[in-house]
C-alpha positions as CSV (number, residue, x, y, z in Angstrom):
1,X,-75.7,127.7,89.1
2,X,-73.4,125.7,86.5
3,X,-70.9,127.1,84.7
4,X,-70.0,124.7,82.2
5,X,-66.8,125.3,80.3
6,X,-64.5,128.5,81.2
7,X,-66.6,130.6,78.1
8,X,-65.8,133.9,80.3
9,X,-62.2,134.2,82.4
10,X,-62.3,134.7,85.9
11,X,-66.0,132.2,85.9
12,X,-65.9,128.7,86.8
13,X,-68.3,125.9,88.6
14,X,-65.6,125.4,91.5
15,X,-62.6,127.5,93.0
16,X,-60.1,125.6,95.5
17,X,-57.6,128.6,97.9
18,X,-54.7,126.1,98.0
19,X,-53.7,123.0,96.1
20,X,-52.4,121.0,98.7
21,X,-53.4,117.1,99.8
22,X,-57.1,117.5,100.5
23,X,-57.6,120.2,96.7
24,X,-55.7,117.4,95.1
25,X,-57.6,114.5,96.1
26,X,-61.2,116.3,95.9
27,X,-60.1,117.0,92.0
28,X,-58.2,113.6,91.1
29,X,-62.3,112.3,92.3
30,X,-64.3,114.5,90.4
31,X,-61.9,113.6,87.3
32,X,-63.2,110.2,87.8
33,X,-66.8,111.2,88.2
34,X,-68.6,111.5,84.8
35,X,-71.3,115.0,86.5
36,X,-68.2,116.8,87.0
37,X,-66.4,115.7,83.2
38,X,-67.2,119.1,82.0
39,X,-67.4,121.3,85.5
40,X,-64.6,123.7,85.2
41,X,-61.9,124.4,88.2
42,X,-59.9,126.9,89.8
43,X,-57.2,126.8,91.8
44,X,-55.4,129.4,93.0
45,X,-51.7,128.5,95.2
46,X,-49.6,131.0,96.7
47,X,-46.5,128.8,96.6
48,X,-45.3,128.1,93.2
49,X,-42.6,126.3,94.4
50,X,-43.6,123.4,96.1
51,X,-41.6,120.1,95.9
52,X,-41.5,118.1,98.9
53,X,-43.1,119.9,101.8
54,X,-45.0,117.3,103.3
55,X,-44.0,113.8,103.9
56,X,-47.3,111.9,104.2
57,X,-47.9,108.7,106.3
58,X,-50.8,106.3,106.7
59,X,-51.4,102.2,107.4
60,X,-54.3,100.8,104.9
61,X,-54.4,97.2,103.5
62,X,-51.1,95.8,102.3
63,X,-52.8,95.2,98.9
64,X,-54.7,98.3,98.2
65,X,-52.6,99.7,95.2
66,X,-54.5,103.2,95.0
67,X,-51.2,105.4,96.1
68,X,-48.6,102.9,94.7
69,X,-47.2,104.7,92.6
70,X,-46.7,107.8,95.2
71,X,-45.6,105.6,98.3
72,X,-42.0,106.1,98.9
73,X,-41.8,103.0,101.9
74,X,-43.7,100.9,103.4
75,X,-43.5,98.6,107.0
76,X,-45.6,95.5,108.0
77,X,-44.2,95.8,111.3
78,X,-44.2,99.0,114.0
79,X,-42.9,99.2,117.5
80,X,-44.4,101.0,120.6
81,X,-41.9,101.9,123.1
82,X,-42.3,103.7,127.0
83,X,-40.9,103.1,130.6
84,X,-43.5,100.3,130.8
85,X,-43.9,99.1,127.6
86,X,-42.0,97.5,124.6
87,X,-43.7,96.0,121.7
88,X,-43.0,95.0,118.0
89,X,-45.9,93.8,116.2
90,X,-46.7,92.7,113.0
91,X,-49.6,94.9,111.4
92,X,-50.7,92.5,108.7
93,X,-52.8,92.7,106.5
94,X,-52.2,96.1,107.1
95,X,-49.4,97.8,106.2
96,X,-47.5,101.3,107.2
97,X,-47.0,103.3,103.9
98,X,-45.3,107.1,103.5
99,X,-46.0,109.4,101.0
100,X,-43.0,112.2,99.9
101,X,-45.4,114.7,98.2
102,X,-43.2,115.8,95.6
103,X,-44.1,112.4,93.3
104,X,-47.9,113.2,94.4
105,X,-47.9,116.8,93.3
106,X,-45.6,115.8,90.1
107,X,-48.5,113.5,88.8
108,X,-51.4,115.8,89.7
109,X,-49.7,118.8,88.0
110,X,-49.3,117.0,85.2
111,X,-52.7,115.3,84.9
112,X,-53.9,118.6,85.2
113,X,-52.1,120.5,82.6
114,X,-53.6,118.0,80.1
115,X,-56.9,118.8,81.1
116,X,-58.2,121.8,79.9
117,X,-61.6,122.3,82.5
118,X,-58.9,123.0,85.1
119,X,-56.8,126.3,85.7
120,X,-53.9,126.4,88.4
121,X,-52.6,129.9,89.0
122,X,-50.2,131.0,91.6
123,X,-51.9,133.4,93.1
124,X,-52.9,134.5,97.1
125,X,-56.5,134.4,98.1
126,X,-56.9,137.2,99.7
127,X,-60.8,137.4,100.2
128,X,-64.0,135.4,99.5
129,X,-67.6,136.1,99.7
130,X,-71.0,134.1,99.1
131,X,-73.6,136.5,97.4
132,X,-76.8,134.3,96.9
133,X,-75.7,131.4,94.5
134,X,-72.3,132.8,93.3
135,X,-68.6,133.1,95.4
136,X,-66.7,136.1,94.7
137,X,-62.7,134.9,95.3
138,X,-60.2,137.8,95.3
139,X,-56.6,138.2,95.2
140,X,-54.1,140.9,94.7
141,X,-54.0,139.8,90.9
142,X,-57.7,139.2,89.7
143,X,-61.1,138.4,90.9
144,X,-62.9,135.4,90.1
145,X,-66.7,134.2,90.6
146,X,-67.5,130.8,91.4
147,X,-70.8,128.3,92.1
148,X,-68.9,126.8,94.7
149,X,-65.6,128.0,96.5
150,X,-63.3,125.3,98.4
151,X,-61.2,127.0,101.3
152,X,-58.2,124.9,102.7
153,X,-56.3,128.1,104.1
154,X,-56.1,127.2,107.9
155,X,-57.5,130.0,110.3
156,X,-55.5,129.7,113.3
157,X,-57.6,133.1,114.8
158,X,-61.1,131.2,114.9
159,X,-59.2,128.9,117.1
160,X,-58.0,131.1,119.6
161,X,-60.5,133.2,120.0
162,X,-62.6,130.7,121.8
163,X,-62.2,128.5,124.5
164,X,-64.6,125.9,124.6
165,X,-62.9,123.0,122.6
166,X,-59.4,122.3,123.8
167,X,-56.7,123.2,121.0
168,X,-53.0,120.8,121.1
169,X,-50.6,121.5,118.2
170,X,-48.8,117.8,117.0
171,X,-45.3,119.6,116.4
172,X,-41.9,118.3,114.9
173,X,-38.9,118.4,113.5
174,X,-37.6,115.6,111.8
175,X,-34.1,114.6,110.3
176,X,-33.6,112.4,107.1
177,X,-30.2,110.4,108.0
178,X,-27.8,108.8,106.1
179,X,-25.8,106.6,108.1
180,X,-22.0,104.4,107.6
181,X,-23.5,101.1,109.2
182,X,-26.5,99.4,108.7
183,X,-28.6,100.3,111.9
184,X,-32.5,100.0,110.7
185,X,-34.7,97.2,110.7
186,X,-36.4,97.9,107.1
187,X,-39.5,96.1,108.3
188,X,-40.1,98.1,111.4
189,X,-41.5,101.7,111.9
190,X,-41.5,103.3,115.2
191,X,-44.5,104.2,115.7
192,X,-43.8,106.2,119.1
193,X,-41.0,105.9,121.2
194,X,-42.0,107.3,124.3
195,X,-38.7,106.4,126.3
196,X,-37.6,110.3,125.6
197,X,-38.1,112.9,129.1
198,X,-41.5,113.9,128.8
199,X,-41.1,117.4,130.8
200,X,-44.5,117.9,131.6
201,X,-45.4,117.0,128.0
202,X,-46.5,114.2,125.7
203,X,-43.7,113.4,123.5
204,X,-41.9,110.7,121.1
205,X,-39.7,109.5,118.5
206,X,-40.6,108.6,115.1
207,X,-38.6,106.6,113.4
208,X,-39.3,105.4,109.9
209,X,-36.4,103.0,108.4
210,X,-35.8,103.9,104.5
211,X,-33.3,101.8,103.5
212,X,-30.8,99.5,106.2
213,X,-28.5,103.1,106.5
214,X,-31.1,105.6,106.0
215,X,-34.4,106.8,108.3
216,X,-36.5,109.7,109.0
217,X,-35.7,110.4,112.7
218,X,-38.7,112.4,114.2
219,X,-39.0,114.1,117.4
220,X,-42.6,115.2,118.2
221,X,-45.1,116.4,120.9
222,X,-48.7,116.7,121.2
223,X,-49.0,120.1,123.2
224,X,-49.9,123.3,123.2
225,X,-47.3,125.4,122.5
226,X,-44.3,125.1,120.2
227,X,-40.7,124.5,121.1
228,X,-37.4,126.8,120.3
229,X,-35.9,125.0,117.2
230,X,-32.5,124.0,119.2
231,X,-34.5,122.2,121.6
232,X,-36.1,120.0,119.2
233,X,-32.6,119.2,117.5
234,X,-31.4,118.5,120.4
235,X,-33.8,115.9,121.9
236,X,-33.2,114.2,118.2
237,X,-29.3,114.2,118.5
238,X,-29.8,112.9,122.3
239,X,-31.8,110.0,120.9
240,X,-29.5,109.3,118.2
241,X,-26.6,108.8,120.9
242,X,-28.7,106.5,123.1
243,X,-29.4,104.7,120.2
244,X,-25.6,104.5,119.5
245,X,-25.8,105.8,116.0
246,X,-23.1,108.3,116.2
247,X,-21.7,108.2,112.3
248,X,-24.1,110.3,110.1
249,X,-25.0,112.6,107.8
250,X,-28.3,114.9,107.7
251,X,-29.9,115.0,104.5
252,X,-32.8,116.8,104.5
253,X,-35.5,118.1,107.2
254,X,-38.5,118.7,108.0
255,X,-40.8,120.6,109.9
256,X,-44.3,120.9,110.8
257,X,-47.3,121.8,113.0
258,X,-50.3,120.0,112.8
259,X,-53.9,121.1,114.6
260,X,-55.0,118.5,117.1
261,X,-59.0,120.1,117.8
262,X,-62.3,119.1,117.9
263,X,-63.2,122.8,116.8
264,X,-66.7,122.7,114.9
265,X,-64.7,124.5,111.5
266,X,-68.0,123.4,109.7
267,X,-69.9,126.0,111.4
268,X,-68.4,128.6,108.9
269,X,-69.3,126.7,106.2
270,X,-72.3,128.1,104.0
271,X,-74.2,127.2,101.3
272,X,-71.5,127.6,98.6
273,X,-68.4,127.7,101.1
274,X,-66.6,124.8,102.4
275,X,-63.8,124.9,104.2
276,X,-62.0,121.9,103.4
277,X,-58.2,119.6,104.7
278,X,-56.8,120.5,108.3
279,X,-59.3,124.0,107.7
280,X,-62.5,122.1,107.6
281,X,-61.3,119.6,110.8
282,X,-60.7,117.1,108.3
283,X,-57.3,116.4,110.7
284,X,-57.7,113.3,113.0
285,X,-58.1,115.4,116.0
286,X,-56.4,112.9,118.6
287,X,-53.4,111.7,116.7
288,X,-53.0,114.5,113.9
289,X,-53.2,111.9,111.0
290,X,-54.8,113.3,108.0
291,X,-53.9,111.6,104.7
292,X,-56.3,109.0,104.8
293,X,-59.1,111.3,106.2
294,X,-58.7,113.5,103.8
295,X,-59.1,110.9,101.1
296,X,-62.3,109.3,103.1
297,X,-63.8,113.1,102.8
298,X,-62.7,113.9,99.3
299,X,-64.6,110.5,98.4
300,X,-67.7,111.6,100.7
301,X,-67.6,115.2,98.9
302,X,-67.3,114.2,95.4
303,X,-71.0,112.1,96.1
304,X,-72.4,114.5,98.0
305,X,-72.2,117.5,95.2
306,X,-73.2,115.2,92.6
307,X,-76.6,114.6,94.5
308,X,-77.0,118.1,96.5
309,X,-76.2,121.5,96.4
310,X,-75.8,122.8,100.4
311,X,-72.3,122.8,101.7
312,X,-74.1,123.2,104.9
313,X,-75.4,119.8,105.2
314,X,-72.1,118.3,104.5
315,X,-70.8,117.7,107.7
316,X,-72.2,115.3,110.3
317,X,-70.8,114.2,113.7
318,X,-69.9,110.8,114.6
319,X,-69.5,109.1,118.2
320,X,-65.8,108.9,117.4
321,X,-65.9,112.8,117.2
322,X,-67.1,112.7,121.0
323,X,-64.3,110.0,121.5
324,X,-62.0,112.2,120.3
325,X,-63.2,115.1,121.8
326,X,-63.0,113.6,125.3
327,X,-59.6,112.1,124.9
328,X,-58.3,116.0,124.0
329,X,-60.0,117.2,127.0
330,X,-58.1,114.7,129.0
331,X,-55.0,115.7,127.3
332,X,-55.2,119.1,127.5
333,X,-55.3,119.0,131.3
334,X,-53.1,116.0,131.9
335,X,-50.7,116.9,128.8
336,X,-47.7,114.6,131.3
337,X,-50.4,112.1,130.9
338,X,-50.1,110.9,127.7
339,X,-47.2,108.7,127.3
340,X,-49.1,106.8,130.5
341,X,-52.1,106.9,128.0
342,X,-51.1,105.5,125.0
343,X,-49.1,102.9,126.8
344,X,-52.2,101.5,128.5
345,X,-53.8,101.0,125.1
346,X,-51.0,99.4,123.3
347,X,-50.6,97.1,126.2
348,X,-54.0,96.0,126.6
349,X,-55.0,96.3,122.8
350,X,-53.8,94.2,119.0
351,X,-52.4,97.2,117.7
352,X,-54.8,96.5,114.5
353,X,-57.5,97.3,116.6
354,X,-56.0,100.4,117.9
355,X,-55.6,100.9,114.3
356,X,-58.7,100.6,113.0
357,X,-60.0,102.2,116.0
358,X,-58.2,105.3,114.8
359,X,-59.7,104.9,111.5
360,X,-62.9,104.9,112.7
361,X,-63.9,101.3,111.5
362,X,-64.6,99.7,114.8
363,X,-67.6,98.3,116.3
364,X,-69.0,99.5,119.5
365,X,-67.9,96.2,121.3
366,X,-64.7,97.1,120.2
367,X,-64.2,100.8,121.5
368,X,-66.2,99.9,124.9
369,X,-62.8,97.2,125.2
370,X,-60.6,100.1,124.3
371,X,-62.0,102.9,126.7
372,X,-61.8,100.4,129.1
373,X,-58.1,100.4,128.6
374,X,-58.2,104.1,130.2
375,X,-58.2,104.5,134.1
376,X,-62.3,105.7,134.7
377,X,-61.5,108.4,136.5
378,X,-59.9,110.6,134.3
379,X,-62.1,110.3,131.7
380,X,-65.3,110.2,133.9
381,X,-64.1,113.7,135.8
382,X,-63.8,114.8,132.3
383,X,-66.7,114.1,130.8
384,X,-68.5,115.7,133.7
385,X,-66.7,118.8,133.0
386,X,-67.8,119.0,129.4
387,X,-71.1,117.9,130.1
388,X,-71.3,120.8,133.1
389,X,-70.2,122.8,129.8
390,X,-72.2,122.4,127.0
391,X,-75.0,123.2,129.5
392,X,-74.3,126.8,129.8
């Protein structure tokens, strides 16, 4: 079913609920894609206001100038810091870049309002259904009808109503801080500090240096449930005094929860439907990273609908899925674990391994070197209970 130009309002070849990262960079690749230089676009956004919201972090190669003109910092160096470990390496020829998404959705806006295939309206989705080749997209202002509808609402239900794949929330609150002394290395990022008390938990600092006086302080946790806000603020200005950075000013904050599953999302996926971003599992299920997975998908996605038709056969596992999975079994039930966990790797592992482990570019070779990092029986207790699992 193609649509061609809008000839008839409320008709289009593809609707997108939510104009976030992953609608964004799906649309910035079909505008480089000559089948989709006439396809015409939907998106419909509930918040009309958004500025910067996210704050978007990643490593890539230093020279890779694809975001440049979005990326707010960047760090050749990061730290990894527990009761048994303290490392500072040098990531090169990656490098550590963050993203403020206010520049990101500034340029996209823009690019979009001079193209006239594509229609952004601030409006709720409220409903969707596939009817044979056609998606029929409601909300409280107008309905539309699409060939293909792109969902990137997150369902938070379809997770808890189930219980076979283990669900951990990466949860923070961070504070930008303006301080009267120098106190940042500008080449270092702290990629976890896990010298904070764990209570029972996994959890960090964050620290990413913006200028010599200024840095986004972080606390965060990989666990189930969310914190009261105070406590959160609290940990951060406990950190802050260990650190002896007492003179400061908070300029901004931010705050976030970010879905840490191996949930099959794809299964609700249909012919016309995907469900795309942290709704389709497109979210790094061990570490919460989603930036550059989102881009690796919106690349995979832009191919895959110039050459086929069935949202269904989109999606495809990987071994690092499995990894993945396992290592958020292992977390779920040892959540005190994890500070022991990670430590193990960084100390036995070139964090540009660890790195690229995480970005799924690693030979086999490589992630039998890392597993073996783990203590065996954990993991293999684990893996007996998901096998004993999946068999009933």
């Amino acid at each position: 079913c193609r649509f061609g130009r809008v000839k008839n309002k409320g008709v289009y070849d593809f609707i997108f609920a939510g104009a976030g990262a992953s609608t964004l960079q799906i649309v910035w690749q079909m505008l480089q894609h000559e089948h989709f230089k006439h396809k015409s676009i939907l998106i419909l956004e509930e918040n009309s206001n958004k500025i910067n919201d996210r704050t978007w972090c990643f490593w890539e190669h230093k020279s890779n100038e694809n975001w440049s003109p979005f990326v707010h910092c960047q760090w050749d160096n990061i730290t990894f810091s527990s009761d048994t470990s303290q490392l500072q390496e040098s990531i090169l020829p990656y490098s550590y870049k963050m993203i403020r998404s206010h520049a990101y959705y500034t340029h996209m806006h823009e690019l979009m309002a001079t193209n006239k295939n594509i229609d952004l309206r601030y409006e709720k989705v409220e409903a969707f259904e596939a009817d044979g080749e056609i998606v029929h997209v409601s909300t409280a202002e107008n309905s539309y009808v699409g060939a293909y509808f792109f969902n990137s609402i997150f369902d938070w239900n379809a997770l808890r109503q189930q219980s076979k794949y283990p669900v951990l929330q990466q949860h923070f609150i961070g504070w930008f801080i303006k301080t009267k002394e120098n106190c940042f290395d500008l080449n270092t990022a702290t990629f976890m500090d896990f010298s904070v008390e764990q209570k029972g938990n996994t959890r960090f600092m964050y620290v990413l240096p913006l200028s010599r006086n200024e840095a986004l302080i972080e606390y965060t946790l990989f666990s189930e449930n969310l914190l009261k806000y105070p406590e959160y603020e609290r940990e951060i200005r406990q950190y802050l005094t260990q650190k002896n950075i007492r003179d400061y000013v908070i300029t901004e904050t931010e705050q976030g929860s970010i879905p840490m599953t191996c949930y099959p999302f794809s299964k609700h996926n249909s012919k016309r439907v995907l469900h795309i971003g942290s709704a389709g599992g497109w979210t790094k299920a061990s570490t919460g990273f989603t930036f550059k997975f989102i881009e690796k998908k919106a690349i995979e996605l832009v191919t895959f609908l110039s050459e086929q038709s069935d949202m269904r056969l989109f999606e495809k596992r990987n071994r690092f899925w499995w990894y993945d999975l396992l290592f958020l079994d292992v977390l779920a039930q040892n959540n005190h674990k994890g500070s022991f966990l990670f430590s193990r790797m960084f100390q036995r592992n070139n964090p540009k391994t660890i790195l690229r482990f995480l970005d799924e570019k690693t030979a086999f070779t490589e992630e039998v070197r890392i597993m073996r990092s783990f203590p065996v029986g954990v993991f293999v207790c684990q893996l007996i209970r998901r096998l004993m699992r999946s068999l009933h």
